[in-house]
ZAZA-848364 format. One record per atom (N, C-alpha, C, CB): atom name; x, y, z; residue number from 1; chain; residue in one letter. Coordinates in nm, 2 decimals. Glycine has a CB too. Layout:
<atoms>
{'CA',{X,Y,Z},NUM,'A','A'} ...
</atoms>
This chain:
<atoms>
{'N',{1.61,-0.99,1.66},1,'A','X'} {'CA',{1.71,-0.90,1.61},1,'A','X'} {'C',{1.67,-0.86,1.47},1,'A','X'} {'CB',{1.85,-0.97,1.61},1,'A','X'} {'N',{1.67,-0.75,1.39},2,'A','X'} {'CA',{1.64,-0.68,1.30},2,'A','X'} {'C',{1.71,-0.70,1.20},2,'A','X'} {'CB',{1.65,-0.57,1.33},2,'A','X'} {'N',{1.71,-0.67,1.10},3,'A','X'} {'CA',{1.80,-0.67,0.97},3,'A','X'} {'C',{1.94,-0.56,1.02},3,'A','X'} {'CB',{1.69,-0.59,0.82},3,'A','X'} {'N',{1.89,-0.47,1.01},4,'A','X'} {'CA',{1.98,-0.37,1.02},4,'A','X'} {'C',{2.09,-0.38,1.14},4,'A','X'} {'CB',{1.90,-0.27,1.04},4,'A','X'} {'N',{2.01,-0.42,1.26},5,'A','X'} {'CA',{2.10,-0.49,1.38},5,'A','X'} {'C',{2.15,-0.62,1.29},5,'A','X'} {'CB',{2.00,-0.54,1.55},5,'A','X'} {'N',{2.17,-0.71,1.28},6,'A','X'} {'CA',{2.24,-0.80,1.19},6,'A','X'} {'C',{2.33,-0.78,1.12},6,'A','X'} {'CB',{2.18,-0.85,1.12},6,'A','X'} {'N',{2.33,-0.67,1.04},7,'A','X'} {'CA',{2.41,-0.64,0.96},7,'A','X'} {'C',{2.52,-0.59,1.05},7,'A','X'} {'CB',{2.36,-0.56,0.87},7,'A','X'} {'N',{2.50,-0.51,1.13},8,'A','X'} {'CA',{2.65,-0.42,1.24},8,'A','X'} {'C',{2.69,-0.52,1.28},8,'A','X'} {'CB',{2.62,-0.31,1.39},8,'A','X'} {'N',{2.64,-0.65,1.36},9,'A','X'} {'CA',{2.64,-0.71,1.42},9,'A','X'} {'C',{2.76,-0.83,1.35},9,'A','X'} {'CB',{2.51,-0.72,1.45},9,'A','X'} {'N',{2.70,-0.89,1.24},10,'A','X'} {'CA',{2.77,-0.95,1.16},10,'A','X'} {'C',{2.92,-0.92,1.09},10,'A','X'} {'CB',{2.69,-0.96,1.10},10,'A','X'} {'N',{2.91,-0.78,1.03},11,'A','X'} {'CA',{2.95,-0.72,0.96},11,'A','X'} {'C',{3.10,-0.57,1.02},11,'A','X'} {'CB',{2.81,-0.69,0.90},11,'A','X'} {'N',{3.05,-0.58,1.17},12,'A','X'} {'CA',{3.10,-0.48,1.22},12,'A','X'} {'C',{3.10,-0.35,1.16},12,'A','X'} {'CB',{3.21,-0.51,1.25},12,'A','X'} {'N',{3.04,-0.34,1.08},13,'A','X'} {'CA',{3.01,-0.23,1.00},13,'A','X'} {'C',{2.97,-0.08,1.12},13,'A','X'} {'CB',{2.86,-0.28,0.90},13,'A','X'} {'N',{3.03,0.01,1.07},14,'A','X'} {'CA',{3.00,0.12,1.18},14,'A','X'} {'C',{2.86,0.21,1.21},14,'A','X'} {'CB',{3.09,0.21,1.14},14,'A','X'} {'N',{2.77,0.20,1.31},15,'A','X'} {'CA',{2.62,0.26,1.33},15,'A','X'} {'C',{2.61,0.32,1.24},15,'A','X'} {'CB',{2.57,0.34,1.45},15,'A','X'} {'N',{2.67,0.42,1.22},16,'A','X'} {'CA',{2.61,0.52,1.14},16,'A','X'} {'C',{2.66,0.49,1.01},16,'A','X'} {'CB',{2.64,0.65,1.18},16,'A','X'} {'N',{2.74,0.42,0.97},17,'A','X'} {'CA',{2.72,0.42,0.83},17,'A','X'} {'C',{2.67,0.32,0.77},17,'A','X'} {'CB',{2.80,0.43,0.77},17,'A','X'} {'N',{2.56,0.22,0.87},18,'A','X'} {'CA',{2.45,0.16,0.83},18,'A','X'} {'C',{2.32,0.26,0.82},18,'A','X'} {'CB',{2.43,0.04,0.92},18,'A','X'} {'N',{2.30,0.27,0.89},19,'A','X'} {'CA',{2.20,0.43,0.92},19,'A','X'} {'C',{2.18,0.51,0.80},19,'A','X'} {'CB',{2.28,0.54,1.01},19,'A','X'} {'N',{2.32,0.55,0.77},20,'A','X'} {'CA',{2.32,0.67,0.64},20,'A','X'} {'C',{2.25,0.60,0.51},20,'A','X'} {'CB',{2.50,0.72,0.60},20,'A','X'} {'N',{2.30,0.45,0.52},21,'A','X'} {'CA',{2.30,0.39,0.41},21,'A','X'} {'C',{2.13,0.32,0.38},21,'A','X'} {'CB',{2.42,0.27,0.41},21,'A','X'} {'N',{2.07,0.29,0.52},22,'A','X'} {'CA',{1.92,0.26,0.53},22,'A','X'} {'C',{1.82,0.40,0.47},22,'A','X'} {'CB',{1.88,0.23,0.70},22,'A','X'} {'N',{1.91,0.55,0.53},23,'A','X'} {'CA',{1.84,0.62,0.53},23,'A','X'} {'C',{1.84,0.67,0.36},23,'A','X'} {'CB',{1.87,0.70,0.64},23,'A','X'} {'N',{1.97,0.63,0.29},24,'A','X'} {'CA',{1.96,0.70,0.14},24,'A','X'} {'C',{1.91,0.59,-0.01},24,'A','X'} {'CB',{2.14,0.76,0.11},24,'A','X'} {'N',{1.92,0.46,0.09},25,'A','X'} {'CA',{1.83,0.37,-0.02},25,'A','X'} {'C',{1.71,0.38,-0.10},25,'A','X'} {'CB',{1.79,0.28,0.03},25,'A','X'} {'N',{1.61,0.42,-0.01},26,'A','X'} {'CA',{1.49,0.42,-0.06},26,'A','X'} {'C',{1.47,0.55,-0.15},26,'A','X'} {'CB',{1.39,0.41,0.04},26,'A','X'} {'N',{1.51,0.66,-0.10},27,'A','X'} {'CA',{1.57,0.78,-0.21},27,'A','X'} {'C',{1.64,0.75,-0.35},27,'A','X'} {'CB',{1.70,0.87,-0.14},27,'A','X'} {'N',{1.72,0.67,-0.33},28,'A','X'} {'CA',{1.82,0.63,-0.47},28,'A','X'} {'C',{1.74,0.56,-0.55},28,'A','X'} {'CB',{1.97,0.54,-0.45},28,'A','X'} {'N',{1.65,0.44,-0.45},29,'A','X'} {'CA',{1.50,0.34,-0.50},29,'A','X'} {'C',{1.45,0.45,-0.58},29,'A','X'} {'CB',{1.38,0.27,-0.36},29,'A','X'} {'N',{1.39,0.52,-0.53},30,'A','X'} {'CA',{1.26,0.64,-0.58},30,'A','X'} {'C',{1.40,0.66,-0.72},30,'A','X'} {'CB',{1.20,0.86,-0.41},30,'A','X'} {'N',{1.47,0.70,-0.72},31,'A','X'} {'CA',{1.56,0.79,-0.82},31,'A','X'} {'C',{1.56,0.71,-0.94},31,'A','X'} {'CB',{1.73,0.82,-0.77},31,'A','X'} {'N',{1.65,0.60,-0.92},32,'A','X'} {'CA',{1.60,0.50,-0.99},32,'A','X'} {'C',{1.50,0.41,-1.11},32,'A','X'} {'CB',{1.60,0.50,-0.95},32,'A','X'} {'N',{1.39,0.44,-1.02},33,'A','X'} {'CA',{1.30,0.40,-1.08},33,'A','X'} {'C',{1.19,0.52,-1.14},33,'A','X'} {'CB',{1.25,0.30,-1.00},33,'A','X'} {'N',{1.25,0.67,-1.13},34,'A','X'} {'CA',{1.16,0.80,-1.16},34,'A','X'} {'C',{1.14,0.75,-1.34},34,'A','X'} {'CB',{1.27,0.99,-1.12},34,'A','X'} {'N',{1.09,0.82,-1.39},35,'A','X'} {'CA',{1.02,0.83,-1.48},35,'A','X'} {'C',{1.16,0.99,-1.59},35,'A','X'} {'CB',{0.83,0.87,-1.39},35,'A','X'} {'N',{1.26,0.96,-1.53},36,'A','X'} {'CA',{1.30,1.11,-1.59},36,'A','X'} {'C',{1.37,1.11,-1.67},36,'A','X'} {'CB',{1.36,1.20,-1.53},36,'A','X'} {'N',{1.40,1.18,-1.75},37,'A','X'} {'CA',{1.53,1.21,-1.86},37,'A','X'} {'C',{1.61,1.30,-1.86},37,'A','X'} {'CB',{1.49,1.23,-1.99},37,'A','X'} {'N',{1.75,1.32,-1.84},38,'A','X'} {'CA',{1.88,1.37,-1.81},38,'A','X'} {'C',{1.91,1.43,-1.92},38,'A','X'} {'CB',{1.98,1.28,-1.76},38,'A','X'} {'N',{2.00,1.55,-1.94},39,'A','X'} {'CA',{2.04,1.54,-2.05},39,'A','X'} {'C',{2.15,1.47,-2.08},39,'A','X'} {'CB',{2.05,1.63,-2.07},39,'A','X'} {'N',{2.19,1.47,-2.17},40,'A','X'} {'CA',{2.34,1.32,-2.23},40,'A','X'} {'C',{2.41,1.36,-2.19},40,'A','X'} {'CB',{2.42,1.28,-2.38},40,'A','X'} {'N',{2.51,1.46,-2.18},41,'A','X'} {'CA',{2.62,1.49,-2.11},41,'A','X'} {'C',{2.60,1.46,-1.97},41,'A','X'} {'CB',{2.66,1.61,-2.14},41,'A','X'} {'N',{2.46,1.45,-1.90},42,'A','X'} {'CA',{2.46,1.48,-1.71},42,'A','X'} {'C',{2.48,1.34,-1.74},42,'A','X'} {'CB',{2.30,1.56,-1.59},42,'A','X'} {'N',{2.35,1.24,-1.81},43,'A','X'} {'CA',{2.34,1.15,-1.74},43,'A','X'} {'C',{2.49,1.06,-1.76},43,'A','X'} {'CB',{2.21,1.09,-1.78},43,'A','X'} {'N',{2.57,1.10,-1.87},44,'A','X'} {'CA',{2.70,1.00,-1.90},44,'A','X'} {'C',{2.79,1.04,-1.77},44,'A','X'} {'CB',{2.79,1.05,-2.07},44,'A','X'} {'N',{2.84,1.15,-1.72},45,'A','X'} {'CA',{2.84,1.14,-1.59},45,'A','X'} {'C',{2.82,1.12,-1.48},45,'A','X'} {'CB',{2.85,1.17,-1.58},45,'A','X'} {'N',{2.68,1.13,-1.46},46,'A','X'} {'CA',{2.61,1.07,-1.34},46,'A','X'} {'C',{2.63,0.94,-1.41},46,'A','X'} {'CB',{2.44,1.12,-1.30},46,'A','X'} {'N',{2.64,0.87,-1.44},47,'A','X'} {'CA',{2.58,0.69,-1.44},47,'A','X'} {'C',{2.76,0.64,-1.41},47,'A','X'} {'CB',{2.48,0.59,-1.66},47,'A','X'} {'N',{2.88,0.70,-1.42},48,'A','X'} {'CA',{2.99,0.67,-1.36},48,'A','X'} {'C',{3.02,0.62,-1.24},48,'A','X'} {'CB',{3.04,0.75,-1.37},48,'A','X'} {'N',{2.89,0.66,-1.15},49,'A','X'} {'CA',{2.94,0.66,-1.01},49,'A','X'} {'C',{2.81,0.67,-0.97},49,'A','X'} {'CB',{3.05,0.77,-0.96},49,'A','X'} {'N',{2.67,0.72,-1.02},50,'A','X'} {'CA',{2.53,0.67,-0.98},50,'A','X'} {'C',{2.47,0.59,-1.05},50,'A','X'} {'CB',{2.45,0.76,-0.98},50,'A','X'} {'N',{2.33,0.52,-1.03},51,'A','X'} {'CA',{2.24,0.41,-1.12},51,'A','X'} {'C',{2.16,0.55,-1.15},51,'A','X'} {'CB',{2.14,0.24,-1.03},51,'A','X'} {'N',{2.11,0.58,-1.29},52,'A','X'} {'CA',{2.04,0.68,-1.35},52,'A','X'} {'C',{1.92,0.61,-1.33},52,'A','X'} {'CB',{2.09,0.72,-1.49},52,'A','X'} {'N',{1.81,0.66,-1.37},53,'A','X'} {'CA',{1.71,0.57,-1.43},53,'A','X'} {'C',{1.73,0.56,-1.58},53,'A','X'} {'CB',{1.58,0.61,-1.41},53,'A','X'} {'N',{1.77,0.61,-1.66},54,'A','X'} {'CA',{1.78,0.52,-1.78},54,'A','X'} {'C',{1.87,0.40,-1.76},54,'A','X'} {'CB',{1.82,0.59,-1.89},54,'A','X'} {'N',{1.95,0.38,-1.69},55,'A','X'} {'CA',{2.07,0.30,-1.68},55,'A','X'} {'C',{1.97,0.17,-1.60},55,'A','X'} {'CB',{2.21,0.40,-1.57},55,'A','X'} {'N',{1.88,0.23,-1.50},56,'A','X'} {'CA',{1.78,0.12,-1.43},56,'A','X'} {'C',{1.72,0.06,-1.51},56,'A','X'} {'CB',{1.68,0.16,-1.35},56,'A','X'} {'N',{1.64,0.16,-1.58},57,'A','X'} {'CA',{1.49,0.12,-1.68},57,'A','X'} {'C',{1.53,-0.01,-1.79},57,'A','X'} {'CB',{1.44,0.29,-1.79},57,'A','X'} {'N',{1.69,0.02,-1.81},58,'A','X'} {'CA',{1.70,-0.14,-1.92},58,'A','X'} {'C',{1.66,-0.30,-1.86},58,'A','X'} {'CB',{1.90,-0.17,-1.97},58,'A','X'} {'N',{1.68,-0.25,-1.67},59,'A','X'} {'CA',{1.65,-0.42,-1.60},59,'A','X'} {'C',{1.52,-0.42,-1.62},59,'A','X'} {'CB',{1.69,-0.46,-1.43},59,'A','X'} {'N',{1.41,-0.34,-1.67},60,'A','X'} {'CA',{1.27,-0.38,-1.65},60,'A','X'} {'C',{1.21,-0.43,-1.84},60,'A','X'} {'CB',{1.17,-0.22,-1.56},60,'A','X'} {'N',{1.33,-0.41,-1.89},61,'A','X'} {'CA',{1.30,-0.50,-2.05},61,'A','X'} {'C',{1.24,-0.55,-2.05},61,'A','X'} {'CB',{1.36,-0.59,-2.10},61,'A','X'} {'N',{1.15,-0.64,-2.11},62,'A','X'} {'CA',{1.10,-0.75,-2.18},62,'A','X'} {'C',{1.21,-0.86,-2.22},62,'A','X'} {'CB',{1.03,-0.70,-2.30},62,'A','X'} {'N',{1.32,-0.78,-2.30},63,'A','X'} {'CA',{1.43,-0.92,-2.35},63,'A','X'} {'C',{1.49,-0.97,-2.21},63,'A','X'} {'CB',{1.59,-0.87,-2.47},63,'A','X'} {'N',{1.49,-1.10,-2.20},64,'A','X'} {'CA',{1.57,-1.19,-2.08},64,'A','X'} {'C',{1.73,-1.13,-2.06},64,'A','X'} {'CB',{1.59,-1.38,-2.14},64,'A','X'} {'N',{1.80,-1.09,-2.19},65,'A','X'} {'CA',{1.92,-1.00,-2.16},65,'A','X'} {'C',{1.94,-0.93,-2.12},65,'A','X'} {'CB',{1.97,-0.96,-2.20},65,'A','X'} {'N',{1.81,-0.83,-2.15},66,'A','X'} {'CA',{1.82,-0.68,-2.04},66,'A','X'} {'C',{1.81,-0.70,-1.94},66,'A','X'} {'CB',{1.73,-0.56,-2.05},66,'A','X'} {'N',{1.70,-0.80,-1.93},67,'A','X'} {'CA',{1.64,-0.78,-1.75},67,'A','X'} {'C',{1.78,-0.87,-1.67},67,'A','X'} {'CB',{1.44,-0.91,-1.71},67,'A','X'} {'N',{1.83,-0.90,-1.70},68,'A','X'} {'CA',{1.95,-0.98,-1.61},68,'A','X'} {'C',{2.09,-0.87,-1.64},68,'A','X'} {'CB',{1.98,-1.18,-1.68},68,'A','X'} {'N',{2.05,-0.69,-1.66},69,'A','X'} {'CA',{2.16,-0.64,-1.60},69,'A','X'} {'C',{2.13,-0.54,-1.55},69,'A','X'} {'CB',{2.27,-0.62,-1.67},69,'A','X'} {'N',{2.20,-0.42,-1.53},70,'A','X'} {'CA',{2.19,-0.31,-1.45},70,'A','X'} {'C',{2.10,-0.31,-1.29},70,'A','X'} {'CB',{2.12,-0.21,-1.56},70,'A','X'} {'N',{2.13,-0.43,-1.22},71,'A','X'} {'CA',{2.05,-0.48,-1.11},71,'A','X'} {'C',{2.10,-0.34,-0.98},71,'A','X'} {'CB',{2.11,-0.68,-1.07},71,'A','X'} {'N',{2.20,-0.26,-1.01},72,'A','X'} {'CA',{2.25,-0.16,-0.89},72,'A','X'} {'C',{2.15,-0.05,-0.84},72,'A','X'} {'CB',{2.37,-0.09,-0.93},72,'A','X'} {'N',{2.12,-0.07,-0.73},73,'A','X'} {'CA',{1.99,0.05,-0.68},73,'A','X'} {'C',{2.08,0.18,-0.65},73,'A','X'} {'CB',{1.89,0.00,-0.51},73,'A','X'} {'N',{2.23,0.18,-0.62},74,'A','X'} {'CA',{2.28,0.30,-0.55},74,'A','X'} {'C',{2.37,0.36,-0.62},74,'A','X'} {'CB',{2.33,0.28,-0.44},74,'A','X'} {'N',{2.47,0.27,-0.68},75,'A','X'} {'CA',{2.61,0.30,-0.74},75,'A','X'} {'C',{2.61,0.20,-0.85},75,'A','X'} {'CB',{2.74,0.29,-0.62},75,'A','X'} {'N',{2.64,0.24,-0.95},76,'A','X'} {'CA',{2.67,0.18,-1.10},76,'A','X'} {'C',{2.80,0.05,-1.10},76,'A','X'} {'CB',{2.73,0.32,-1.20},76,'A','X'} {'N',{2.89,0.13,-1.02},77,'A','X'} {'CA',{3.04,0.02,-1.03},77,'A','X'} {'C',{2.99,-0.12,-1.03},77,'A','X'} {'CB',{3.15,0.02,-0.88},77,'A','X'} {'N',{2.88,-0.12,-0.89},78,'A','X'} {'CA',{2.86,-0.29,-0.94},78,'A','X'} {'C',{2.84,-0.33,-1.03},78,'A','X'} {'CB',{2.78,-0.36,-0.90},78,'A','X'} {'N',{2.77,-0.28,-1.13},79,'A','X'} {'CA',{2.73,-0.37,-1.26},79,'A','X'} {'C',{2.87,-0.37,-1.29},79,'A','X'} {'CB',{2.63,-0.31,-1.37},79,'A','X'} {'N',{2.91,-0.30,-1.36},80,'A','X'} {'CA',{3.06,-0.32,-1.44},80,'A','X'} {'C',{3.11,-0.43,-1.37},80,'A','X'} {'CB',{3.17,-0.19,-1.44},80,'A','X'} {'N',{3.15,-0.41,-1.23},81,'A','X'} {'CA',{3.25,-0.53,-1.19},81,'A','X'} {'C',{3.20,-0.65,-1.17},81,'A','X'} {'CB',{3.32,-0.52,-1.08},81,'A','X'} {'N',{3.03,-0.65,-1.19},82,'A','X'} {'CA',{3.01,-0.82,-1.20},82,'A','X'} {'C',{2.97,-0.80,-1.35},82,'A','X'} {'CB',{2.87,-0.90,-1.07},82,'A','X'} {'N',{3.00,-0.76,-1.43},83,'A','X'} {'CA',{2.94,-0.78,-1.61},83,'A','X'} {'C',{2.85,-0.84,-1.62},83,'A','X'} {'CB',{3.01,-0.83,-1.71},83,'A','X'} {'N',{2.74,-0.71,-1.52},84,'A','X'} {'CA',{2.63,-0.75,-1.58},84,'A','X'} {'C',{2.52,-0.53,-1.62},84,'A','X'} {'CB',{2.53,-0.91,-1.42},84,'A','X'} {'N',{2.68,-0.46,-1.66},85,'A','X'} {'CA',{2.63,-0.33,-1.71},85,'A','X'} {'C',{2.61,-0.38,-1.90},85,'A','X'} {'CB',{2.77,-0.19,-1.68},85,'A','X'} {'N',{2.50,-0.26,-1.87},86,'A','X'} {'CA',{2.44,-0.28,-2.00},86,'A','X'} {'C',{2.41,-0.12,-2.06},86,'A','X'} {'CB',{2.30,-0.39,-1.99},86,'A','X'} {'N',{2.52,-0.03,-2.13},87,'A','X'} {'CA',{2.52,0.08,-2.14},87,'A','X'} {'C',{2.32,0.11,-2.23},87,'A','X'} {'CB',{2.68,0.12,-2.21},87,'A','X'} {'N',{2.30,0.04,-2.33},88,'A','X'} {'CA',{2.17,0.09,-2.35},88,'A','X'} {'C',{2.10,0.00,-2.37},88,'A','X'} {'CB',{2.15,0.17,-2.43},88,'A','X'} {'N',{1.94,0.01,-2.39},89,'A','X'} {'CA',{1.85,-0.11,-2.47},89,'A','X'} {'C',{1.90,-0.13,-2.61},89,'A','X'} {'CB',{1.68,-0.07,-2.47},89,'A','X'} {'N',{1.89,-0.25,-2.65},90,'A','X'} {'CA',{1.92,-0.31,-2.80},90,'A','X'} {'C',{1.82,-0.19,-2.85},90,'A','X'} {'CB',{1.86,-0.51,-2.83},90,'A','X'} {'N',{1.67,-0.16,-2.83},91,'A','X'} {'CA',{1.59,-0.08,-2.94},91,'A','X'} {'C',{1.58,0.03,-2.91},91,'A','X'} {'CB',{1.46,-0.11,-2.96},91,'A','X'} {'N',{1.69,0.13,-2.79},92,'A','X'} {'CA',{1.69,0.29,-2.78},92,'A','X'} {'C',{1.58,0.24,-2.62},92,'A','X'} {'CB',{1.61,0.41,-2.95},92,'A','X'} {'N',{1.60,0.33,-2.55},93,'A','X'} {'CA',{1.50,0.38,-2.44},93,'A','X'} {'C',{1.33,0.43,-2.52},93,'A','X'} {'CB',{1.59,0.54,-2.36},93,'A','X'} {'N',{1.34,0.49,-2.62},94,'A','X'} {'CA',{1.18,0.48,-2.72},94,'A','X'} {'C',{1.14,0.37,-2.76},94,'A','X'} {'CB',{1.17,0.55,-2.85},94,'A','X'} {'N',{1.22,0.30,-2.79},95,'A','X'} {'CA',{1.16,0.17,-2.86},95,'A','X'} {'C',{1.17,0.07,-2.78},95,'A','X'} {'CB',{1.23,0.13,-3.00},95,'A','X'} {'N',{1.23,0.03,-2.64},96,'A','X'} {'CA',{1.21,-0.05,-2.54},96,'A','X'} {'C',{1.10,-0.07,-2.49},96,'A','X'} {'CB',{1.28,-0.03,-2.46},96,'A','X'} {'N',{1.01,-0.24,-2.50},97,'A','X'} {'CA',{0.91,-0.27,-2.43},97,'A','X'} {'C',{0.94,-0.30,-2.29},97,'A','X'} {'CB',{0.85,-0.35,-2.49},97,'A','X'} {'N',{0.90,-0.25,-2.18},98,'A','X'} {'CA',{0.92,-0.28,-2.03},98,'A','X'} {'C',{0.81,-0.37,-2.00},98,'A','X'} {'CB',{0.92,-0.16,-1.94},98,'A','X'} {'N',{0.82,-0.44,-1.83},99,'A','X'} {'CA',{0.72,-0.51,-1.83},99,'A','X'} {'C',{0.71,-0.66,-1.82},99,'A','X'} {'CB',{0.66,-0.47,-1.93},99,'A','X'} {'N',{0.61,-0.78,-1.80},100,'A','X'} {'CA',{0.65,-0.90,-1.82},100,'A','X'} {'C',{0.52,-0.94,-1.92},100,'A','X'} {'CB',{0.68,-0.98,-1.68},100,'A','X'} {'N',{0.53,-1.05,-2.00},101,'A','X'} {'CA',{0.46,-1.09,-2.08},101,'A','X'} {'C',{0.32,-1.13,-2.01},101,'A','X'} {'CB',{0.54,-1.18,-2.14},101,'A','X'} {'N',{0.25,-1.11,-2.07},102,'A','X'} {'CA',{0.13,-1.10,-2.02},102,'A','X'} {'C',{0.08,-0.98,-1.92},102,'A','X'} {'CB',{0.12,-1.21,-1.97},102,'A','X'} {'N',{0.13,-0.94,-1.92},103,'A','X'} {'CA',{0.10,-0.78,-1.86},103,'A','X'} {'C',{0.10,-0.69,-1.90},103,'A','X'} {'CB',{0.16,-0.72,-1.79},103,'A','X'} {'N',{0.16,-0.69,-2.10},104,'A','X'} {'CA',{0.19,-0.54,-2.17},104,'A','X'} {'C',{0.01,-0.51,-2.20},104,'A','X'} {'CB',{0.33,-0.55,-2.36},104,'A','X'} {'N',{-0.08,-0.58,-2.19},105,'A','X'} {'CA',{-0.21,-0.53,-2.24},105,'A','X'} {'C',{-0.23,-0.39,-2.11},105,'A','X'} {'CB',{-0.35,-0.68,-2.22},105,'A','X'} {'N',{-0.35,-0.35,-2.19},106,'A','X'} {'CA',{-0.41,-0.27,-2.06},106,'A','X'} {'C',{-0.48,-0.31,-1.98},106,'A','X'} {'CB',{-0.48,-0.18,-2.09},106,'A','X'} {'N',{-0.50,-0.41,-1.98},107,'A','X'} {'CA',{-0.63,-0.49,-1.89},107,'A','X'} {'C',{-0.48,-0.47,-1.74},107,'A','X'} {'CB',{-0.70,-0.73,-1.97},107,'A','X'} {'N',{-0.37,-0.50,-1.83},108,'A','X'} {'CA',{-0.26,-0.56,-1.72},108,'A','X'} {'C',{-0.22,-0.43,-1.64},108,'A','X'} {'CB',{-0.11,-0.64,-1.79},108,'A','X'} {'N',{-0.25,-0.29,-1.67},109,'A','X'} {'CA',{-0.19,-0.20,-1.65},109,'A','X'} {'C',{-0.25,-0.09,-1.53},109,'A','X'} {'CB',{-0.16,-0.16,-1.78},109,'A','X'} {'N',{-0.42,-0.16,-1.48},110,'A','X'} {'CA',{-0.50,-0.12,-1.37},110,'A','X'} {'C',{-0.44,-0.14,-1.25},110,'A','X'} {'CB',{-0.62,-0.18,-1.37},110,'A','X'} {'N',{-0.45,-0.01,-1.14},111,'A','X'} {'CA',{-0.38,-0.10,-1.03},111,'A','X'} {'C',{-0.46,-0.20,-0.95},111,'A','X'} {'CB',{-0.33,-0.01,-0.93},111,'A','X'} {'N',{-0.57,-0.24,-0.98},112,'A','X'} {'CA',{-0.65,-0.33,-0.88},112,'A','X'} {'C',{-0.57,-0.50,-0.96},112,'A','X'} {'CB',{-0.88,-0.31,-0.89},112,'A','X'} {'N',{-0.55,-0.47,-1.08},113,'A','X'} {'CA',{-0.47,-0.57,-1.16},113,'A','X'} {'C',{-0.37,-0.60,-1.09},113,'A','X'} {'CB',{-0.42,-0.53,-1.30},113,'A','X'} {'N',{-0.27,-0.50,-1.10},114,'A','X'} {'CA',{-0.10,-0.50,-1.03},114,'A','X'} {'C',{-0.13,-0.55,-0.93},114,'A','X'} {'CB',{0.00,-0.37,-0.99},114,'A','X'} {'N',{-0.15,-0.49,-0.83},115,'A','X'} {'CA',{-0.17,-0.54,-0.67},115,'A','X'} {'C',{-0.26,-0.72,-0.66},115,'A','X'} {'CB',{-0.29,-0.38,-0.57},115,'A','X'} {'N',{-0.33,-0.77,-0.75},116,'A','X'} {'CA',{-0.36,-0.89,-0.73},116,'A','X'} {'C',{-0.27,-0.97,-0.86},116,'A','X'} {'CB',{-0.53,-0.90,-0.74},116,'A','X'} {'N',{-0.19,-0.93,-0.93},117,'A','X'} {'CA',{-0.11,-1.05,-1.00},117,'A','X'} {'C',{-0.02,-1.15,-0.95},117,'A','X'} {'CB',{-0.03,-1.00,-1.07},117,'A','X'} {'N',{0.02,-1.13,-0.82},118,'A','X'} {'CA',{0.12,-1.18,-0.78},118,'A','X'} {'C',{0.03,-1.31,-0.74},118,'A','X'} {'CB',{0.20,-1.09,-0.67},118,'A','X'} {'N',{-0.16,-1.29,-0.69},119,'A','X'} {'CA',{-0.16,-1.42,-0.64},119,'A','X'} {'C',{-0.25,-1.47,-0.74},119,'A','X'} {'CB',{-0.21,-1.44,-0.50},119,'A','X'} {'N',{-0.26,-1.47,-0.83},120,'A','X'} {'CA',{-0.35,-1.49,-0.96},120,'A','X'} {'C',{-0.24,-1.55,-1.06},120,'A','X'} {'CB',{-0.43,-1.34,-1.03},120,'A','X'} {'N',{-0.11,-1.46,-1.09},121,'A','X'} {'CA',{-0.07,-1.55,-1.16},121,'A','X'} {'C',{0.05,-1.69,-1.14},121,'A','X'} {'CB',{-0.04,-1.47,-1.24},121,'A','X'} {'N',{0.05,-1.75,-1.26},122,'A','X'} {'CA',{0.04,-1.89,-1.28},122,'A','X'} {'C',{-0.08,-2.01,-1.22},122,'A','X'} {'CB',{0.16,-1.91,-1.23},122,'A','X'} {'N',{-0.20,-1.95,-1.21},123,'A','X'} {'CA',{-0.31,-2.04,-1.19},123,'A','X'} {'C',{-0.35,-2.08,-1.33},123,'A','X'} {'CB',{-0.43,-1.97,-1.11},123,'A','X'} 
</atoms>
């Protein structure tokens, strides 16, 4: 049995609006995590009721505080109602380091690097 079968299964959740929701994840993922900048007025509206990527980009911090909020891939509410929203970075979106320690070099920033860190590090 599948994830997705599990979930209907478990959950009685209705076909298709597991479906809809498999199908608009990885879109909102991509959205999320884009590289873009909104203007202030869009994004203060959009982040009401969507995860922006600036709104994302604070969970990939460096500080342990940031990274432990804005965890929502689809819809913002969750953060607020588990308080763990974090309207900006402590140092602005310019002055935020992303990333994990030992990875801000450039050595860390190759993809033959990325794709082998996971089994290299903590050796």
């Amino acid at each position: 049995i599948g994830y997705t079968s599990a979930v209907i299964l478990l959950t009685g959740a209705p076909v298709v609006a597991v479906l809809l929701y498999e199908l608009a994840f990885p879109l909102t993922s991509f959205w999320a995590h884009a590289n873009a900048r909104l203007a202030p007025g869009l994004e203060r509206r959009l982040r009401l009721l969507l995860v922006t990527p600036d709104m994302h980009r604070t969970h990939h911090s460096t500080l342990p505080e940031e990274q432990d909020s804005n965890f929502g891939g689809m819809f913002a509410a969750w953060d607020r109602l588990c308080g763990t929203y974090v309207a900006e970075p402590r140092g602005g979106h310019e002055g935020m380091r992303i990333g994990l320690d030992g990875t801000a070099n450039e050595n860390g920033q190759h993809l033959g690097r990325m794709l082998a860190d996971p089994f290299i590090r903590g050796r």
